[in-house]
C-alpha distance (Angstrom), angle and dihedral (degrees) to the residues before:
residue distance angle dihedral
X1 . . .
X2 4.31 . .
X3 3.64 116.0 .
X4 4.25 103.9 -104.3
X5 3.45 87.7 -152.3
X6 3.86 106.5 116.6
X7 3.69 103.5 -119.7
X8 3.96 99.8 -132.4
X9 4.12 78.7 65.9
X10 3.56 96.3 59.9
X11 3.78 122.5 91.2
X12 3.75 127.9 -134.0
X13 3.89 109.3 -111.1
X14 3.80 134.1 157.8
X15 3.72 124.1 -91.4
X16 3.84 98.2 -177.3
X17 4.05 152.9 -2.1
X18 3.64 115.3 -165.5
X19 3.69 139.2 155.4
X20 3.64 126.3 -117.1
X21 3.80 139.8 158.8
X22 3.52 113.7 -71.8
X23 3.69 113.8 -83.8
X24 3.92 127.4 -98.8
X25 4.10 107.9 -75.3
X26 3.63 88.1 25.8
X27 3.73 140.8 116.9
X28 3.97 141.9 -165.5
X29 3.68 131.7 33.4
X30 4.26 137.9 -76.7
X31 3.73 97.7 66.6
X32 3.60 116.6 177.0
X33 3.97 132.8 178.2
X34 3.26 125.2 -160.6
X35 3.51 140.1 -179.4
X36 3.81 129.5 -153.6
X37 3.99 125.4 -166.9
X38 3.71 143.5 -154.5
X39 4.36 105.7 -173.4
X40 3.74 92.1 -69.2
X41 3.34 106.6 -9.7
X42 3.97 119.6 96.3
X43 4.09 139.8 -162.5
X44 3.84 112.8 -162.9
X45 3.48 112.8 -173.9
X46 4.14 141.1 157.9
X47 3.92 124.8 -133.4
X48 3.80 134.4 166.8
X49 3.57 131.2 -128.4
X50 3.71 145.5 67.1
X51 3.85 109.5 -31.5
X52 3.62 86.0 -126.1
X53 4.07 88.0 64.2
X54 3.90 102.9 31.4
X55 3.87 85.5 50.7
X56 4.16 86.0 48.7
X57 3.91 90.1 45.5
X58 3.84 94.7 47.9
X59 4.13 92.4 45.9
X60 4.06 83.9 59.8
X61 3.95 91.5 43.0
X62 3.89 82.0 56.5
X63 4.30 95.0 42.0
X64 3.72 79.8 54.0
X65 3.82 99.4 53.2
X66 3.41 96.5 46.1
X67 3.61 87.8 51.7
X68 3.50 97.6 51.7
X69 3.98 81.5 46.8
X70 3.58 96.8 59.0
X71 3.69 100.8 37.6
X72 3.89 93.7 -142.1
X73 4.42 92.1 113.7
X74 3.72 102.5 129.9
X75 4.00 115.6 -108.8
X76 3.85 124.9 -162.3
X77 3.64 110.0 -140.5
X78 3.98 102.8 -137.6
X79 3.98 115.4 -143.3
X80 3.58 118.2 -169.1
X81 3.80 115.7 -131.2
X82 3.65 117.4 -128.9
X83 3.82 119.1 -107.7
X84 3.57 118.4 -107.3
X85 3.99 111.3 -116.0
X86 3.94 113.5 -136.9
């Protein structure tokens, strides 16, 4: 049975860190894939490191989504100040 949960109410979150070899074109060791999910949706994606810091770097990749997602990220409305005349 389909999730009923509209999917622009579901939240980004991750569904797994693990290591691999390092992907085709790619040198070096501490390769990690991940994947991230919203409902249906997925993001696959590779990253090296420490599992400790890939998994840190793809938790803010997700805090990011979902606040792209909700639209509530704060924004500073720049104002230029006017040029003093001589």
């Amino acid at each position: 049975m389909a999730d009923p949960t509209p999917l622009y109410s579901q939240h980004y979150e991750i569904v797994s860190v693990q290591p691999v070899d390092a992907p085709k074109g790619t040198e070096g060791n501490d390769w990690h894939r991940y994947e991230i999910a919203q409902g249906t949706n997925s993001i696959e994606g590779h990253r090296q490191g420490k599992l400790k810091a890939v998994t840190k770097a793809v938790e803010e990749i997700v805090v990011l989504l979902n606040e792209r997602r909700s639209g509530k990220r704060g924004r500073v409305n720049l104002v230029p100040t006017p040029k003093k005349s001589k």
